[in-house]
RODO-2510 file (C-alpha; in nm, 4 decimals, decimal comma):
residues 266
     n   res          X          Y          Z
     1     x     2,4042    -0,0717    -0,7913
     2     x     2,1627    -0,3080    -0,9762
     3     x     2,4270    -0,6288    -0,8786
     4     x     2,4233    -0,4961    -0,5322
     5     x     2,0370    -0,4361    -0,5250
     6     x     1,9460    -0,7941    -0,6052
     7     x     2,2421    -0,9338    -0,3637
     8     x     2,0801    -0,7030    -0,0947
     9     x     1,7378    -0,9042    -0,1800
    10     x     1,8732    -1,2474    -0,1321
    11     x     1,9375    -1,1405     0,2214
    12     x     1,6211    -0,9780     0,2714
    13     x     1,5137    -1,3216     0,1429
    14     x     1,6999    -1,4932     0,3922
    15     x     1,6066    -1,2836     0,6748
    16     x     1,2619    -1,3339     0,6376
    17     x     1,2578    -1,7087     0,6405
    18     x     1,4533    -1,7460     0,9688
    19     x     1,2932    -1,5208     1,1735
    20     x     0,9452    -1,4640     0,9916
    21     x     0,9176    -1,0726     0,9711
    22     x     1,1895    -0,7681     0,9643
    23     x     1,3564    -0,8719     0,6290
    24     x     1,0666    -0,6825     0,4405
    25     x     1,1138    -0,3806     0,6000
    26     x     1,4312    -0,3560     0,3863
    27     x     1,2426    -0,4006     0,0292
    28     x     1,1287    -0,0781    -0,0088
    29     x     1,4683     0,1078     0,0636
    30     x     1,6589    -0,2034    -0,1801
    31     x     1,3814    -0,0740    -0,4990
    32     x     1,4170     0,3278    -0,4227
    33     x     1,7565     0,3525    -0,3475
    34     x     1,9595     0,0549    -0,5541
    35     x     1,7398     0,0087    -0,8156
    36     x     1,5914     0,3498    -0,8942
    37     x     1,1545     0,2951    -0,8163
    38     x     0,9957     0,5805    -0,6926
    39     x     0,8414     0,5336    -0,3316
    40     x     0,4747     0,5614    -0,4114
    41     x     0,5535     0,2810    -0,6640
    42     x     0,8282     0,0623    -0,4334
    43     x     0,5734     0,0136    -0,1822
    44     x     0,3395    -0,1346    -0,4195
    45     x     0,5996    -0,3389    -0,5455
    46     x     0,7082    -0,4491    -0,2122
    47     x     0,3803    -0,6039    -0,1343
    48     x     0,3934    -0,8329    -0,4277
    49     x     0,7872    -0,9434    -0,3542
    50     x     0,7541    -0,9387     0,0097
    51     x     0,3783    -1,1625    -0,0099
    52     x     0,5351    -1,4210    -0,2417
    53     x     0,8470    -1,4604    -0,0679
    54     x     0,6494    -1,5067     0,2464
    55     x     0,4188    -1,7345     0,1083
    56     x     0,6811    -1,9673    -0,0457
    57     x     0,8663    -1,9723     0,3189
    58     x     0,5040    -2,0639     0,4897
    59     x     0,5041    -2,3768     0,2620
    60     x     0,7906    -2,5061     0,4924
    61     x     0,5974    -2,4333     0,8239
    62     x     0,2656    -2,5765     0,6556
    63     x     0,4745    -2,9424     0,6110
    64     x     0,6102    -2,9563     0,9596
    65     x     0,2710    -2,8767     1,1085
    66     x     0,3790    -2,5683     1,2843
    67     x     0,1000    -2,2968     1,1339
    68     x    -0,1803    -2,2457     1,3516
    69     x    -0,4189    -2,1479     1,0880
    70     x    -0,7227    -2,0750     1,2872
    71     x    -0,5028    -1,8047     1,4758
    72     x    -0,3518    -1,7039     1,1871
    73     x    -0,6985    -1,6375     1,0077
    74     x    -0,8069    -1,4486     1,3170
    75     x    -0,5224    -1,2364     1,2563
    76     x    -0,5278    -1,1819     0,9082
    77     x    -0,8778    -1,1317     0,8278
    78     x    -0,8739    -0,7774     0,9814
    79     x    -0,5346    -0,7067     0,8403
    80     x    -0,6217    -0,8023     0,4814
    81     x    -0,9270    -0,5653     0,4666
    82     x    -0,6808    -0,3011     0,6445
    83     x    -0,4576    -0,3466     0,3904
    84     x    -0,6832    -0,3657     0,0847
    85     x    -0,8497    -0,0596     0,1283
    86     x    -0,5418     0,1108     0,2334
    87     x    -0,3775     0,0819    -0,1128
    88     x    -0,6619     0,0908    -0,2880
    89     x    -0,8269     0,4006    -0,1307
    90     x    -0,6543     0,5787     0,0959
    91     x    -0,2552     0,5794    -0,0905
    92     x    -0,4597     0,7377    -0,4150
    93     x    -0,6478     1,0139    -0,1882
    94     x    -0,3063     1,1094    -0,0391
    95     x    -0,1990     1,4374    -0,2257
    96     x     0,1221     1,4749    -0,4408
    97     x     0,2134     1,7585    -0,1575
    98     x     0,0580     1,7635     0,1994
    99     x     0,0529     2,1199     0,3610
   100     x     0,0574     2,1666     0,7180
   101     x     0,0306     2,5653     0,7566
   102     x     0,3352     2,6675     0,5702
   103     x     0,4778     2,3826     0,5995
   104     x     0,4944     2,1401     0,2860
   105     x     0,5611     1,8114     0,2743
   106     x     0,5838     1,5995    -0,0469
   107     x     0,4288     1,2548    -0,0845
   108     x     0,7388     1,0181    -0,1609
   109     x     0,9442     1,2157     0,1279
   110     x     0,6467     1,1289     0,3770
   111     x     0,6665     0,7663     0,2852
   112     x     1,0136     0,7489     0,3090
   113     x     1,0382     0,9020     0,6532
   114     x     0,7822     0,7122     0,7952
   115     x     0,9599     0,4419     0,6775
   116     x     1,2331     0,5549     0,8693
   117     x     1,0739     0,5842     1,1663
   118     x     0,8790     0,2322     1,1407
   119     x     1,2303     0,0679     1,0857
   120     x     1,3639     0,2552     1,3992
   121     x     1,0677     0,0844     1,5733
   122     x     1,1597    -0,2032     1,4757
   123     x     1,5096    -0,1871     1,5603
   124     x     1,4175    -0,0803     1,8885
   125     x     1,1812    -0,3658     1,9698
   126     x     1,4327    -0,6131     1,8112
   127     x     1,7134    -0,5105     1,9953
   128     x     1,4553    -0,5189     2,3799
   129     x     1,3964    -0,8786     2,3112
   130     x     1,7615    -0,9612     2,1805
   131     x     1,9159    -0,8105     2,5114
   132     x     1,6555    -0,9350     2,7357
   133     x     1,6786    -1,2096     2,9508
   134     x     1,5744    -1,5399     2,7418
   135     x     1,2886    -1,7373     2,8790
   136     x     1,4317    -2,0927     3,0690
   137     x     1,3945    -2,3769     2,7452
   138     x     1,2206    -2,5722     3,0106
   139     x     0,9661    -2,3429     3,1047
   140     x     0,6402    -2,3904     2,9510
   141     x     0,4870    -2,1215     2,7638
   142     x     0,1117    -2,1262     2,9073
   143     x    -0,1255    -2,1306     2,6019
   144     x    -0,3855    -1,8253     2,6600
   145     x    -0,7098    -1,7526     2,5892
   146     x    -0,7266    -1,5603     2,2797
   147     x    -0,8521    -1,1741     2,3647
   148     x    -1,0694    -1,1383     2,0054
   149     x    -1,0747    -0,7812     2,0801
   150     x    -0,7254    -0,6983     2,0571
   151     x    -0,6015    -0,9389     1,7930
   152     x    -0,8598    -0,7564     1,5589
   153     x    -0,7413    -0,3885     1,6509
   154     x    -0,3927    -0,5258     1,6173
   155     x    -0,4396    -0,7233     1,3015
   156     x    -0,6038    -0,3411     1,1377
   157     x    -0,3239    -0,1475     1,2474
   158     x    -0,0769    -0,3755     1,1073
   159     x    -0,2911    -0,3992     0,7987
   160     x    -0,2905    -0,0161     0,7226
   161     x     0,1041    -0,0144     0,8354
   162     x     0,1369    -0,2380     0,5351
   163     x    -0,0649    -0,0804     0,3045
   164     x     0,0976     0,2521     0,3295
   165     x     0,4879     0,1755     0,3667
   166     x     0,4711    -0,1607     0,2095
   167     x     0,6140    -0,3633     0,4659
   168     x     0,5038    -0,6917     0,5749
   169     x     0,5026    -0,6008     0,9390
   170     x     0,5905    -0,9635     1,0608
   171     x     0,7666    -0,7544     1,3578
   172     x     0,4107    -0,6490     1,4601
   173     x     0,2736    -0,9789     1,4216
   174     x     0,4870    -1,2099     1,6104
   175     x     0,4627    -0,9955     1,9262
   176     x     0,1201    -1,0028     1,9366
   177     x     0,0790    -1,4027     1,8395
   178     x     0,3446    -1,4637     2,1134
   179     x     0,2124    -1,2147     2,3907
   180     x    -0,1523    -1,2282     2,3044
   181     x    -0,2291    -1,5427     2,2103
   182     x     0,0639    -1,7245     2,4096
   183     x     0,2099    -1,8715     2,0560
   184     x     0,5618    -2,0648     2,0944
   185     x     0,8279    -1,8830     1,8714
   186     x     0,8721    -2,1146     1,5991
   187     x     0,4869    -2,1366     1,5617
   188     x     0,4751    -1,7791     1,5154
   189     x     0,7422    -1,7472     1,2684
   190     x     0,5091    -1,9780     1,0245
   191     x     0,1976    -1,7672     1,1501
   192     x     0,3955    -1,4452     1,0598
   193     x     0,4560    -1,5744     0,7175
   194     x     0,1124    -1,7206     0,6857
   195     x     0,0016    -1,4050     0,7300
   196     x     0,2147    -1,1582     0,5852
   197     x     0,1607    -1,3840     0,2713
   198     x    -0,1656    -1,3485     0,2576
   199     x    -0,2524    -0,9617     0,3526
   200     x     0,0341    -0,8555     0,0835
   201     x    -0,0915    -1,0214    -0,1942
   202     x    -0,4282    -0,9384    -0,1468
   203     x    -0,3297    -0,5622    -0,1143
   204     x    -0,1048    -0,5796    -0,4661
   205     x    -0,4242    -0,6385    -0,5977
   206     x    -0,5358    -0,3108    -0,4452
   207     x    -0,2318    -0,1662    -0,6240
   208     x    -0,3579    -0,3418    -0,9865
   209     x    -0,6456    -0,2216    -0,9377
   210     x    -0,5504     0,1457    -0,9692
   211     x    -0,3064     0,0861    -1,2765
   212     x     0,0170     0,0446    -1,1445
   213     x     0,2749     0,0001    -1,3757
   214     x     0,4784    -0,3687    -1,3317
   215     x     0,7975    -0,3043    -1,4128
   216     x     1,0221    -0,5831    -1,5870
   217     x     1,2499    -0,7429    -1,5796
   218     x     1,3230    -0,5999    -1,2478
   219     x     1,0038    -0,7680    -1,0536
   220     x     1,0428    -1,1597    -1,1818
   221     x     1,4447    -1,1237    -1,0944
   222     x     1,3831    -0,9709    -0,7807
   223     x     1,1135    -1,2648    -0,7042
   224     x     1,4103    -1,4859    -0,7566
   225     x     1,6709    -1,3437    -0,5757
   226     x     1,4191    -1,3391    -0,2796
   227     x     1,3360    -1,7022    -0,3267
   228     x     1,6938    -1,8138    -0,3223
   229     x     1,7335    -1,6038    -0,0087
   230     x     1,4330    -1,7771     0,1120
   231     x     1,5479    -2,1009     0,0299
   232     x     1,8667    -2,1001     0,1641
   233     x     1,7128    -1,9864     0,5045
   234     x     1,5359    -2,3260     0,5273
   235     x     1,8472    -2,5059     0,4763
   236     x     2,0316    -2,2981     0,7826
   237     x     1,7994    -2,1901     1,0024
   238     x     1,8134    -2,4663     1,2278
   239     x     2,1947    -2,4037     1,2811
   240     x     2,2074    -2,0414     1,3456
   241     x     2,2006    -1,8176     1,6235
   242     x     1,8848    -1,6981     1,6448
   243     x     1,9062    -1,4401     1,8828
   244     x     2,2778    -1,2840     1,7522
   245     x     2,1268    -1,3001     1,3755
   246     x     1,8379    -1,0859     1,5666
   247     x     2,1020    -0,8426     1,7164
   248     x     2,2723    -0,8246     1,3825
   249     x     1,9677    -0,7645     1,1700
   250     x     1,8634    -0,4903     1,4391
   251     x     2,1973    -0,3039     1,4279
   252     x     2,1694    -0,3088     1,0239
   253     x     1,8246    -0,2213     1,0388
   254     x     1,8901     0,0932     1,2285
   255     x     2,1658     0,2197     1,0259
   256     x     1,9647     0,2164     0,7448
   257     x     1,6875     0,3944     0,8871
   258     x     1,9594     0,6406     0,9906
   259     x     2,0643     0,6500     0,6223
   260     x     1,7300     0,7288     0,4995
   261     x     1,6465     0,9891     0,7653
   262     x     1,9917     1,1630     0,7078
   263     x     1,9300     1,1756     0,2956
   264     x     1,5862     1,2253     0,2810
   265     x     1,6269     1,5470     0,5703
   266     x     1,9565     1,6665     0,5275
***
């Protein structure tokens, strides 16, 4: 299961670097259910795998010019506070056991199903765009006005998303750079990393900051097998197929958020 966990990170790896968001979403399920981490701890874990990873992708995007960074810091100033306080005050408030009349719901099974359900999202919105009609490669993509308002409320909600479940929420972000800000694709794939990067290494430090417990070797090999992934991803992403890799990862996505609803409830 180890073997498998770390092979299951390269592609996470991979994922991430060709389409900037969505391959994180699988970190947390690789550490709980192939490598043994409890949720409370996988998510903090995640942060620090998933931020690295990201960052060492954005490196790539930074050299061909394609990271807006004004944008970007727009985005991810609201997010990183979002995400900050989320792991370093609101995951330690959570009880052990949340009761709800008589029913009682433990901690780790909350995250998990969450989890589930954010993953579901994500397949859902993956699999719209996938199947939707593609937009003409000669139509121009009108550059808009950036609503301040919105990319702050959006860049907080993806920011406590983060902070509680661990993932990176690229499939948040690139919506909202393309929709709201008008942001061609590839431009928003470096954003996405840019950011993600950034708000998931400042919340790890959230996670320091209340003790938790770094576990080795399994963090430094996972760092690698996500930065092979990674690295391999900037060596092929220019000769896949974008939007059948999206359809792929979308159908995989949502099995394994069946998986985890169907263990974690059944």
């Amino acid at each position: 299961m180890i073997i498998l966990g770390y092979i299951a990170a390269v592609l996470m790896g991979m994922v991430l670097g060709v389409i900037g968001g969505g391959g994180s979403i699988l970190t947390v399920p690789i550490l709980v259910y192939l490598m043994g981490v409890t949720p409370d701890v996988a998510t903090g874990y995640s942060l620090l795998i998933v931020g690295a990873t990201a960052a060492f992708g954005a490196v790539r995007y930074f050299k061909e010019g394609l990271v807006d960074v004004k944008a970007s810091i727009l985005f991810a100033v609201p997010s990183i506070i979002a995400v900050y306080l989320s792991r370093a005050y609101l995951m330690p408030a959570i009880p052990e056991t949340i009761s709800f009349q008589s029913l009682t719901i433990d901690k780790n099974l909350g995250i998990m199903v969450l989890f589930a359900a954010l993953m579901l999202a994500s397949a859902a919105m993956m699999l719209k765009k996938a199947y939707s009609k593609s937009t003409p490669a000669t139509q121009v993509i009108e550059k808009k006005q950036p609503n301040i308002g919105l990319i702050v409320i959006e860049g907080a909600v993806v920011g406590v998303v983060t902070g509680i479940l661990g993932a990176g929420g690229g499939f948040l972000i690139i919506p909202a750079l393309v929709l709201i800000l008008g942001m061609p694709m590839k431009n928003a794939v470096g954003a996405s990393l840019f950011i993600i990067a950034l708000k998931s290494l400042l919340g790890f430090v959230g996670d320091l900051q209340t003790g938790i417990q770094l576990e080795m070797p399994l963090l430094p090999l996972m760092l690698v097998a996500t930065f092979i992934g990674m690295a391999v991803s900037t060596k092929v992403a220019g000769k896949l197929d974008g939007a059948a890799l999206q359809k792929f990862f979308a159908f995989f996505t949502l099995v394994i958020a069946v998986f985890i609803m169907t263990k974690e409830l059944l």
